[in-house]
SERO-4910 file (N, C-alpha, C, O; in steps of 0.05 Angstrom, whole numbers):
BEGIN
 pado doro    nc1    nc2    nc3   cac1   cac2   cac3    cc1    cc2    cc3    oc1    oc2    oc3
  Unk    A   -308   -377   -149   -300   -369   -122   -270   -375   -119   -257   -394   -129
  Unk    A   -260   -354   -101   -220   -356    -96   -225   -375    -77   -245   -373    -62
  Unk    A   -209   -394    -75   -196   -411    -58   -183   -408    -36   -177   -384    -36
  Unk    A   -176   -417    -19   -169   -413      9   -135   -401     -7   -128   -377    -12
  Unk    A   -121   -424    -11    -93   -417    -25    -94   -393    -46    -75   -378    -45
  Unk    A   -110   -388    -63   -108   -365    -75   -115   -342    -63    -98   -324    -67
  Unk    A   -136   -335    -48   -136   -315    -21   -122   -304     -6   -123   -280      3
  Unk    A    -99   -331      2    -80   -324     20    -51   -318     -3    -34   -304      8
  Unk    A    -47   -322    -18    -27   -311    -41    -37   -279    -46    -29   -260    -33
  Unk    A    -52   -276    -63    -71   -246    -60    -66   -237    -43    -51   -218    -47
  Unk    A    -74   -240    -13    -65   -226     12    -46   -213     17    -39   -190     20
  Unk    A    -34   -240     19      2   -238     25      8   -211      8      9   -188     14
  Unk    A     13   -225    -19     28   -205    -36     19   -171    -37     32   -152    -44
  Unk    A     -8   -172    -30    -22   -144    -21     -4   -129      0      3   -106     -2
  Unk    A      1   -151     23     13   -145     47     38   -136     34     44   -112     33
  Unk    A     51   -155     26     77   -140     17     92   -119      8    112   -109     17
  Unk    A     75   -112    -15     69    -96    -25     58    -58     -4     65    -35     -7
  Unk    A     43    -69      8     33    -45     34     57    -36     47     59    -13     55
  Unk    A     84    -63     52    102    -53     81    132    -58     59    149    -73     65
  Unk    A    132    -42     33    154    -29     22    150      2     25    170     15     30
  Unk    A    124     16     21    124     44     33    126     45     55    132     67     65
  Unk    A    122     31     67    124     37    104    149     36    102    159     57    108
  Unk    A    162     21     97    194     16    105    215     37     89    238     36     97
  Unk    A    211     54     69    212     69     53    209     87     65    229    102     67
  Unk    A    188     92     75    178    122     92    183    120    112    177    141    124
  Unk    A    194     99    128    198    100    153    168    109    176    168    119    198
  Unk    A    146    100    157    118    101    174    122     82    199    139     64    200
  Unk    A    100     89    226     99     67    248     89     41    239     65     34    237
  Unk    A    100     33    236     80     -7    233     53     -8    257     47    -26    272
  Unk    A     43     12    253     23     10    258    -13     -3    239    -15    -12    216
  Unk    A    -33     -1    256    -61     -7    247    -65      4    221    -61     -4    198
  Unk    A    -76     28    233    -77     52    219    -66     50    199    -77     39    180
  Unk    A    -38     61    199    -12     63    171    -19     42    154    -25     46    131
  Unk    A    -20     19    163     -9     -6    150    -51     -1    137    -50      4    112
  Unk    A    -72     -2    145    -95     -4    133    -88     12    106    -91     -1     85
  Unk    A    -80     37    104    -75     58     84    -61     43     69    -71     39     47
  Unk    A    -38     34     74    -16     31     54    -28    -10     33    -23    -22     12
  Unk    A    -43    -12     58    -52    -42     46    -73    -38     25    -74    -52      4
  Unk    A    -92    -17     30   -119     -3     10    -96     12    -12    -95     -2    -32
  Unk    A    -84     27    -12    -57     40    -32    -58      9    -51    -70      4    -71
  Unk    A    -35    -11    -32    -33    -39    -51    -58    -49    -72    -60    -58    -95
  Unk    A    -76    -44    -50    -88    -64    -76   -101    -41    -97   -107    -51   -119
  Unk    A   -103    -23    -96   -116      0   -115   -150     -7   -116   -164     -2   -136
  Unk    A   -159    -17    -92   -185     -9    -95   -198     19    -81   -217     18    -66
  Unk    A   -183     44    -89   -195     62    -73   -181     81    -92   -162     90    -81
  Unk    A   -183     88   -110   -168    113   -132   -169    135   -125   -155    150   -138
  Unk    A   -185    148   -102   -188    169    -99   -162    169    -77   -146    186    -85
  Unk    A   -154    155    -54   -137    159    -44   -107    146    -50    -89    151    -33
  Unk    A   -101    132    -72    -89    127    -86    -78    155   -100    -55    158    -94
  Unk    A    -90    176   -117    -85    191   -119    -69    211   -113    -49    222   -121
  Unk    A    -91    215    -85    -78    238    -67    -51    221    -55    -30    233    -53
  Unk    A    -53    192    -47    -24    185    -40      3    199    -53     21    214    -45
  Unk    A     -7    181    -82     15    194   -107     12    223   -104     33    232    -96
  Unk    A     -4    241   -107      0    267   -106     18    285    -87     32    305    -89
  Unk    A     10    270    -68     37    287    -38     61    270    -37     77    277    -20
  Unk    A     68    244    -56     92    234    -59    106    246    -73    129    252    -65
  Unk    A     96    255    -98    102    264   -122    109    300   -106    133    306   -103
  Unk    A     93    314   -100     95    353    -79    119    343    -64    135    362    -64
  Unk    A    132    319    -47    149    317    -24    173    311    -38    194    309    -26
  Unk    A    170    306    -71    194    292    -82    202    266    -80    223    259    -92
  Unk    A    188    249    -66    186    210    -66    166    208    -84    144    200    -77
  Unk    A    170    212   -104    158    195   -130    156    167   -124    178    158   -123
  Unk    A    135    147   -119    139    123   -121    159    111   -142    159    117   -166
  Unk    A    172     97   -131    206     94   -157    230    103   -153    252     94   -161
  Unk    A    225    128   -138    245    149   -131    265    132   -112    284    143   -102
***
């Protein structure tokens, strides 16, 4: 089992990770946004992972870009 301190490291850095495309994209720091972009971070959802990268990649923001 993760530990309180390892949970909250994991988290965090999830979080971080979530509010470089927001700030990049100039998304609202909102609920919503920020749930998407935090499920994006951690890659447990490939299907919308995908389609993320896929309309980054059609708009020309390549993640990296």
């Amino acid at each position: 089992m993760t530990g309180r301190a390892e949970e909250y490291e994991r988290t965090t850095g999830f979080a971080e990770l979530a509010l470089g495309p927001m700030k990049a994209l100039r998304h609202a720091n909102n609920p919503r946004n920020y749930e998407i972009w935090y499920t994006y971070a951690t890659g447990y959802h490939p299907a919308l992972n995908a389609q993320i990268n896929a309309t980054l990649k059609a708009k020309g923001m390549e993640k990296g870009s």
